[in-house]
C-alpha positions in Angstrom: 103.8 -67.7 75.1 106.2 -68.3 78.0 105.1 -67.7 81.2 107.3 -64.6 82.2 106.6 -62.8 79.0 102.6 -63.3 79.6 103.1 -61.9 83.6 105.1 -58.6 81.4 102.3 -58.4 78.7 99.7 -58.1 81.7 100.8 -56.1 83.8 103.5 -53.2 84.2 106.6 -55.9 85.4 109.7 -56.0 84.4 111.0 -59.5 82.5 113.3 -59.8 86.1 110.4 -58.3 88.0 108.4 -60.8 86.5 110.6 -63.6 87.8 111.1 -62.8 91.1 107.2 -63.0 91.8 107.5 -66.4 89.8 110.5 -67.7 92.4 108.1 -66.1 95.3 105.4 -68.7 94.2 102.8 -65.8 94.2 101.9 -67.1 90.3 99.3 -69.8 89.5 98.0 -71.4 85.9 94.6 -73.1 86.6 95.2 -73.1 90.0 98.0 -74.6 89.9 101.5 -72.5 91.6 103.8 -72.4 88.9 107.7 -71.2 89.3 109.3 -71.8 86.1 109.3 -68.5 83.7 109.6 -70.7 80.7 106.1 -72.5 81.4 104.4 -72.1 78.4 101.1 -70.6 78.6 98.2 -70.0 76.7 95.7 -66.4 77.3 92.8 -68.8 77.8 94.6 -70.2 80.6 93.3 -68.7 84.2 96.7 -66.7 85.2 96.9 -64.8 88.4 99.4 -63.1 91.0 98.6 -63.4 94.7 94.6 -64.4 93.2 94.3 -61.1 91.1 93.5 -62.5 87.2 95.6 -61.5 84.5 94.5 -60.8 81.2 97.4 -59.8 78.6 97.3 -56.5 76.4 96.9 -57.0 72.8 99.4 -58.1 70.5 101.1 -55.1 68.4 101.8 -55.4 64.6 103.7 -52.8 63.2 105.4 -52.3 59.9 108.5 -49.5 59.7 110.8 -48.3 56.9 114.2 -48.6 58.5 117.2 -46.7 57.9 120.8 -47.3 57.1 123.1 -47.6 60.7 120.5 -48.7 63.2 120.0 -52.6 64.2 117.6 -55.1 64.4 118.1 -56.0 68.1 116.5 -54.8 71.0 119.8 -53.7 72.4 122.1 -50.7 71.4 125.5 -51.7 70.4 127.8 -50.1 67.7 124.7 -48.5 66.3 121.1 -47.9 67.9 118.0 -49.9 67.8 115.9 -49.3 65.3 113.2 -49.9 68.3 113.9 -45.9 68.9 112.1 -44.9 66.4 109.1 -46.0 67.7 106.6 -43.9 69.8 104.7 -46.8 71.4 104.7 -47.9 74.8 107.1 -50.6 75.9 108.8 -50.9 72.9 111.6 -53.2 74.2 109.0 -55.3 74.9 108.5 -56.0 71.6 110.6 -57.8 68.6 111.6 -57.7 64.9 110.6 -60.5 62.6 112.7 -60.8 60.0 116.4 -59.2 60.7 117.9 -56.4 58.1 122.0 -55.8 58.5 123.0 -52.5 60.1 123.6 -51.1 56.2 120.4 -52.4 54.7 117.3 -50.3 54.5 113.8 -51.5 54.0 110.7 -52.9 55.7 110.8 -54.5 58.9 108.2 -55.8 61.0 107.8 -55.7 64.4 105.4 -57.4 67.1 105.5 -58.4 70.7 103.1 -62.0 69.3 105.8 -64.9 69.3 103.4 -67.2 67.2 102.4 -64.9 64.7 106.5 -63.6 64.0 107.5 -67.5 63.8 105.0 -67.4 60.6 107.0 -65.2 59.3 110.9 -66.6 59.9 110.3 -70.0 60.2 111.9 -71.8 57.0 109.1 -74.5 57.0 106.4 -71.0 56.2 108.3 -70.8 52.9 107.3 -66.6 53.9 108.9 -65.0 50.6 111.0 -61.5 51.2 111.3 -59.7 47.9 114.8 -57.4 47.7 116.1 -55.4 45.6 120.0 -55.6 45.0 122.4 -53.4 43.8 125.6 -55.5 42.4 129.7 -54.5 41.8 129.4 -56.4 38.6 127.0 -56.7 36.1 124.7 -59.9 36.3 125.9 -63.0 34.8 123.2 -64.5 32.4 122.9 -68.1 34.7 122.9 -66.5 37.9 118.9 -66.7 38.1 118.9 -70.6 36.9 121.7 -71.0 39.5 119.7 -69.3 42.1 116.7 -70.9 41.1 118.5 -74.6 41.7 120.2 -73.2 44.8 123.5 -72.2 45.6 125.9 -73.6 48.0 126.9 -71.0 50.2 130.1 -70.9 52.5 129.9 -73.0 55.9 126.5 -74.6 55.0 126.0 -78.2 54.3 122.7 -77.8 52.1 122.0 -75.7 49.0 119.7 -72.7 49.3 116.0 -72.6 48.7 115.0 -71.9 45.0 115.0 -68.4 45.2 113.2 -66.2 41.6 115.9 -63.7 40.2 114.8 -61.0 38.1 116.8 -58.5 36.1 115.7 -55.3 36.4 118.9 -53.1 35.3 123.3 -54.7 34.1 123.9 -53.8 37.8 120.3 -54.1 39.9 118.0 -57.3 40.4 115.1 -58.1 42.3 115.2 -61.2 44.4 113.1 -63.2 46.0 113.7 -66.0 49.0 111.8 -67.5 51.7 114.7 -68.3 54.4 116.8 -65.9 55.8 120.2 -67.4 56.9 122.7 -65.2 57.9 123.6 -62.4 55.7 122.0 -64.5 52.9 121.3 -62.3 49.9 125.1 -60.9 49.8 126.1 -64.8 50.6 124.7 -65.7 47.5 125.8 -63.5 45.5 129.4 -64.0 46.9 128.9 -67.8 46.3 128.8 -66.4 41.9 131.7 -64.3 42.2 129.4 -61.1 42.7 129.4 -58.2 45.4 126.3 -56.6 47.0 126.7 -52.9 47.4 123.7 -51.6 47.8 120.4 -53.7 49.8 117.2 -52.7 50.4 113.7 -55.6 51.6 110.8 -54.0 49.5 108.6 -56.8 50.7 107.5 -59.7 53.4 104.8 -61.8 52.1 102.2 -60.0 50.7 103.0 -56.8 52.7 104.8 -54.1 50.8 106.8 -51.2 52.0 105.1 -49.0 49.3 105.2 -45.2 50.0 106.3 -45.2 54.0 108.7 -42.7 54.1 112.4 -43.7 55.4 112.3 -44.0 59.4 108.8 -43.8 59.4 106.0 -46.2 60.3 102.5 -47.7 61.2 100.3 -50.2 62.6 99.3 -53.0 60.4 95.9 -53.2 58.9 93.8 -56.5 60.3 93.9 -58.1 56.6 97.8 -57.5 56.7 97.9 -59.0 60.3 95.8 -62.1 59.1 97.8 -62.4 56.2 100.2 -64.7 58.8 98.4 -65.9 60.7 
């Protein structure tokens, strides 16, 4: 964890806040004074400010059903943060593993734990995220074998990851990936003459969305939390 964001996880500072005491040299690791807000730091490390210890919070897990026009960011821009509809303190402080698109629905997970979020995005975790899609055309018979050999999508030099495609309806699939390059799911379906029009994540790993209600959502359970780590 860098060194700033452990200094805002133990106490009630600001990120900038944070660095100013840094610049001040009022921060030591193992006794050691230590300037640089990108240090990365461990919480078995001895961390303290002006010789008061540090110890940081615990980590937050939570899972949420997000709606259509809100944004995976922790910053508003044309639409609002989905971050709002969370009643926990310092929310801003926290981050969403796994991006949606302003028009997609479905589960998204949120955490302020770096390592534990990387588990989940990180390419080399082969994490899989279930969708289901809603196509302009009905499916074309090969699409799944092409899916499952990976596509070549537009501005990328390598194929996609064998991703599982299953029919579920002429117009409505279920599909399954473990990366998440941008807008991926309606890239690939672009990249075999397709349209998405309608996207929604049912499930991360072995974490489902199940019956959370739309905007609603909850802490994760400790099995669900282990489940990536």
């Amino acid at each position: 964890m860098r060194l700033d964001k452990f200094i805002c996880k133990s106490t009630e500072l600001t990120r900038s806040e944070a660095k100013k005491v840094l610049k001040m040299g009022k921060v030591q690791v193992n006794q050691e004074v230590i300037k640089d807000p990108a240090t990365q730091v461990h919480e078995n490390n001895s961390i303290t400010i002006e010789g008061q210890e540090l110890t940081a919070r615990s980590s937050r897990y939570i899972i949420l059903h997000k709606p259509v026009d809100t944004i995976c960011s922790n910053v508003d821009e044309m639409y609002p943060s989905l971050l709002h509809l969370l009643d926990v303190d310092r929310t801003f402080d926290m981050h969403i593993a796994g991006r949606l698109d302003a028009d997609t629905t479905g589960l998204v997970l949120i955490t302020d734990d770096g390592r534990w979020s990387h588990n989940i995005i990180s390419p080399k975790k082969q994490c899989e995220k279930v969708y289901r899609v809603w196509l302009r055309n009905p499916l074309k018979d090969d699409t799944a074998e092409k899916f499952a050999h990976g596509v070549q999508l537009q501005g990328e030099d390598n194929l996609t990851r064998p991703a599982k495609l299953e029919k579920i309806a002429d117009n409505e699939v279920l599909l399954t990936i473990t990366e998440g390059k941008y807008h991926q799911v309606k890239r690939m379906f672009a990249a075999v003459g397709n349209k998405v029009v309608g996207l929604h994540r049912e499930q991360i790993g072995p974490i489902k969305l199940a019956d959370l209600e739309l905007g609603r959502w909850r802490y994760l359970t400790e099995s669900e939390v282990a489940a990536f780590l």
